[in-house]
C-alpha positions in Angstrom: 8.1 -165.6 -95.1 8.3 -164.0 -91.4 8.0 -161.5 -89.5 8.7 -159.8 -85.9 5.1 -158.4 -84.6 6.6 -157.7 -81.2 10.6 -157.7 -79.7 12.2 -156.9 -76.4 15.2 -158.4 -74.6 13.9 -161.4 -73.7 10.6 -161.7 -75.3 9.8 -161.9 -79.4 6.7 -162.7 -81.4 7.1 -163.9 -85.1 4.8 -164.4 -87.5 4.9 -166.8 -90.2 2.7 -165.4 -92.7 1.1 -167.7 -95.2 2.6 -170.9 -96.1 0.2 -172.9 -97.6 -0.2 -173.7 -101.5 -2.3 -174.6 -104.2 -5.7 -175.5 -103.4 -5.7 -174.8 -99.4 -6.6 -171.6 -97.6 -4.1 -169.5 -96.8 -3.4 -169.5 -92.8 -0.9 -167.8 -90.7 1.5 -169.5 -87.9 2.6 -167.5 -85.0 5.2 -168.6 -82.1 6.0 -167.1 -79.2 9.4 -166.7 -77.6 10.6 -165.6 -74.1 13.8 -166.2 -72.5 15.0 -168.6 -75.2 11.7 -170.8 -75.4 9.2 -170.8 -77.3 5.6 -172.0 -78.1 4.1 -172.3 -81.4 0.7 -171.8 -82.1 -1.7 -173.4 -84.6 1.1 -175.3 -86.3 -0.8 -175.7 -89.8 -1.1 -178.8 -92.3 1.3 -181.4 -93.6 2.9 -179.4 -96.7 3.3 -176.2 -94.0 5.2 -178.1 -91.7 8.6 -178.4 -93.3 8.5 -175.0 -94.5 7.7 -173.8 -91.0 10.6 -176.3 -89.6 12.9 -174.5 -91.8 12.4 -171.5 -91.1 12.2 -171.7 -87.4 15.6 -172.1 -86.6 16.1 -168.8 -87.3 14.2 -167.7 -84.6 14.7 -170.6 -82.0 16.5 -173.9 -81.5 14.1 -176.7 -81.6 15.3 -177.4 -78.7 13.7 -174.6 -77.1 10.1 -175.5 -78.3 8.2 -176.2 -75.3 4.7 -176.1 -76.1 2.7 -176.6 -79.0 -1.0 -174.9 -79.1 -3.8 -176.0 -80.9 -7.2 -173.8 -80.8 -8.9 -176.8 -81.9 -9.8 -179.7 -84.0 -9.3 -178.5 -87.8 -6.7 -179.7 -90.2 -5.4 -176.5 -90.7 -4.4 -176.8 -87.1 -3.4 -179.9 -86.4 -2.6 -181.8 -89.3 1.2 -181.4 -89.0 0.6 -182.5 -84.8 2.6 -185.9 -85.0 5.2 -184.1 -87.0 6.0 -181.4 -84.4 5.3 -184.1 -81.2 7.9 -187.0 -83.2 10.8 -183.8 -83.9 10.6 -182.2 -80.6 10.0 -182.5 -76.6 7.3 -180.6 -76.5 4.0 -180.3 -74.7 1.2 -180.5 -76.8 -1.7 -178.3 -75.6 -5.7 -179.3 -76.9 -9.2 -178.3 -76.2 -10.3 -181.1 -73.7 -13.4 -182.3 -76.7 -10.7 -182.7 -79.1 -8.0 -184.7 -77.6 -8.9 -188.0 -79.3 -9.2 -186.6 -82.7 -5.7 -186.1 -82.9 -5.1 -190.3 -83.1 -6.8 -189.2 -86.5 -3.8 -187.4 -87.9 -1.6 -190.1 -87.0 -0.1 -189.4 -83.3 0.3 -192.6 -82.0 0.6 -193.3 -78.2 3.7 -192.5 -77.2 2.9 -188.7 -78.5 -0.3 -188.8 -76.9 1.3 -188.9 -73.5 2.6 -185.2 -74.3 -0.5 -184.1 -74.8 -2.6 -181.6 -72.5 -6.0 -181.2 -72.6 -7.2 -177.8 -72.0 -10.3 -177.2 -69.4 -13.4 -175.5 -71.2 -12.4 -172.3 -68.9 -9.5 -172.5 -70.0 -5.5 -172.1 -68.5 -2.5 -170.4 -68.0 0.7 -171.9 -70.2 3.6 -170.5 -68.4 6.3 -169.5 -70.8 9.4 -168.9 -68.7 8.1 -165.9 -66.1 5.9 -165.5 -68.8 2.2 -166.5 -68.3 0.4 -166.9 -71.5 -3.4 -166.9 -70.8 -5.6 -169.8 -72.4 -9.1 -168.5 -72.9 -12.7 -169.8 -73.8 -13.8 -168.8 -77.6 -16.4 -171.7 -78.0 -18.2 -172.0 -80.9 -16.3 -169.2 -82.8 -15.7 -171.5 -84.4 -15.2 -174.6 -83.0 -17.7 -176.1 -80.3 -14.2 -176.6 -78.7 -12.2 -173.5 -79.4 -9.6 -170.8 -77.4 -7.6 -167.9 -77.8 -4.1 -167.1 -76.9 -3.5 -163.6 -75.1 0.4 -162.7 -74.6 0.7 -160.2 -71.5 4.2 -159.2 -72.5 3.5 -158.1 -76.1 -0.3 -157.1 -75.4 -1.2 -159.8 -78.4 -4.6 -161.7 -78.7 -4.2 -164.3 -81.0 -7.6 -165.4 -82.2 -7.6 -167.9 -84.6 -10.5 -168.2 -87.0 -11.8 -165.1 -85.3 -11.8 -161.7 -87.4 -10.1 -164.1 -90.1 -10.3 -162.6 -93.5 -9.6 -163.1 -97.0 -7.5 -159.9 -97.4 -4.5 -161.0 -99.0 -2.5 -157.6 -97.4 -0.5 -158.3 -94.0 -2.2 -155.1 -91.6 -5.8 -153.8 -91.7 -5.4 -150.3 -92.5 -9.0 -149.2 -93.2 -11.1 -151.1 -91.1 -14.4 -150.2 -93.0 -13.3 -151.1 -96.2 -11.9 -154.4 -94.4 -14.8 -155.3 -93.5 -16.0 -157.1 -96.9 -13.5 -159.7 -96.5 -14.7 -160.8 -92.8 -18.1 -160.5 -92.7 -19.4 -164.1 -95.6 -17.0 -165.9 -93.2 -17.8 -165.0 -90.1 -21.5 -165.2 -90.5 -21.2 -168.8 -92.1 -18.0 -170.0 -90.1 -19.3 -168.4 -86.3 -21.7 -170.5 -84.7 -23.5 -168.0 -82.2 -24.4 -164.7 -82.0 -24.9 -164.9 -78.0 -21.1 -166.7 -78.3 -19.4 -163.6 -80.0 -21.2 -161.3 -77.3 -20.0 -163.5 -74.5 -16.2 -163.2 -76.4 -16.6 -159.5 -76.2 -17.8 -159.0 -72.8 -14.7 -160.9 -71.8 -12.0 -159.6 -73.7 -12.9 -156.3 -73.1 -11.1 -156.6 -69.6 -7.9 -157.5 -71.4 -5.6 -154.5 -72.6 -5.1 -155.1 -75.9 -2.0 -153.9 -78.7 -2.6 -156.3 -81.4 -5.5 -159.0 -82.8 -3.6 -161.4 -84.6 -5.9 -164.0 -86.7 -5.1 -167.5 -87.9 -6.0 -166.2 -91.3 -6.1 -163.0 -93.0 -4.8 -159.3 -91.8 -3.8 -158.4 -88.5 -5.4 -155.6 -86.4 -2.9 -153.6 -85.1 -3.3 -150.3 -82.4 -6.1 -150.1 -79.9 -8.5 -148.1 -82.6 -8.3 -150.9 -84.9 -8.9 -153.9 -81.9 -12.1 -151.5 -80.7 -13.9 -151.0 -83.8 -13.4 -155.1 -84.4 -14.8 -155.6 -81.3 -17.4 -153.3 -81.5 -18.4 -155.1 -85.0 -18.7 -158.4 -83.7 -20.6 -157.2 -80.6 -23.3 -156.4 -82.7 -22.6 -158.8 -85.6 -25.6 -161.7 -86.5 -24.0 -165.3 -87.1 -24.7 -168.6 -87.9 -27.9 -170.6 -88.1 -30.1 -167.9 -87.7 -29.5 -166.7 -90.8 -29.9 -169.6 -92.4 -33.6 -170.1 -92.0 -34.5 -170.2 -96.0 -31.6 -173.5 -96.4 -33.4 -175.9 -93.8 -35.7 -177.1 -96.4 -35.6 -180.6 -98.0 -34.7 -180.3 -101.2 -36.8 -181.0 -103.9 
């Protein structure tokens, strides 16, 4: 199933909500177009991609792909990577720590030459006159880990950040939300000091939408401030895991 989360003349941002099957979590796909091409982000597993494939022609020609995003190293990122690189002529864009893990889900080395490692401070992927902006979210969660902000449609997409288990499409009540971020986060988020950092940072960005990998999106500028002013002050990670480091008995 899809959606349209932004549309102008030229530019267009669809969502593929929800895909997966069975036993895995349920994650989102997004892709970017402007002008006629495109770049999709966080492609998904194996049993995703031909469902995504079929749908996207609706949307855009594969022709048109050219980039391909990953935020980083999980299978519910990459998995479907050789499929995508093997179908199309795209460029295939990866945290600079994480490049050779993607030999791991089968892309073999004429694929690998397609592939672009992103700098830890991250890039610009030009999309047409478009310049999407590439930026640093380490260890939330991955040690090796960005964000994708869209200056057209005013979009962060974030990945595993503000990721939920809501199984509705747009966070309405943000307070009652909250109960489906917050086991996740603290277990899945690696620093406290991180998430700070992230806030800081994307405070200077002027932001519409916060569009997660998984879970409900955060739409209007109330609903992206009280996220951010959540995880500013949120506590993550090992710290509050002091009682498990003990050797089991």
């Amino acid at each position: 199933m899809a959606d349209i989360l932004f549309e102008n003349a030229e530019h267009k941002c669809v969502f593929f909500e929800d895909f997966t099957t069975g036993e895995m979590i349920s994650a989102n796909q997004h892709m970017i177009v402007h002008q006629g091409k495109g770049i999709l982000l966080d492609p998904g597993g194996h049993k995703v991609y031909p469902k995504i494939m079929e749908a996207f022609p609706e949307y855009l020609s594969p022709i048109g792909l050219e980039s391909i995003f990953f935020s980083h190293q999980d299978p519910d990122i990459v998995a479907s990577a050789n499929g995508w690189l093997m179908v199309t002529d795209a460029k295939g864009y990866i945290p600079a720590i994480w490049r050779r893990f993607l030999a791991h889900f089968g892309v073999d080395g004429s694929n690998m030459s397609r592939v672009v490692d992103i700098p830890d401070k991250g890039m610009i992927i030009p999309l047409g006159d478009c310049n999407l902006k590439i930026i640093p979210a380490h260890f939330l969660h991955s040690s090796g880990n960005f964000h994708v902000y869209d200056p057209v449609s005013k979009i962060l997409y974030t990945g595993d950040l503000g990721a939920s288990m809501a199984e509705y499409r747009f966070v309405e009540n943000f307070e009652d939300h909250v109960q489906y971020m917050i086991g996740f986060h603290q277990r899945y988020m690696g620093s406290s000091v991180a998430c700070r950092l992230w806030v800081d940072m994307i405070r200077e960005l002027d932001i519409e939408t916060i569009a997660p990998q998984h879970g409900a999106i955060f739409q209007g500028k109330e609903n992206v401030n009280k996220f951010l002013n959540w995880l500013e002050q949120l506590e993550v990670g090992p710290e509050l895991m002091k009682d498990v480091f003990k050797i089991p008995s």
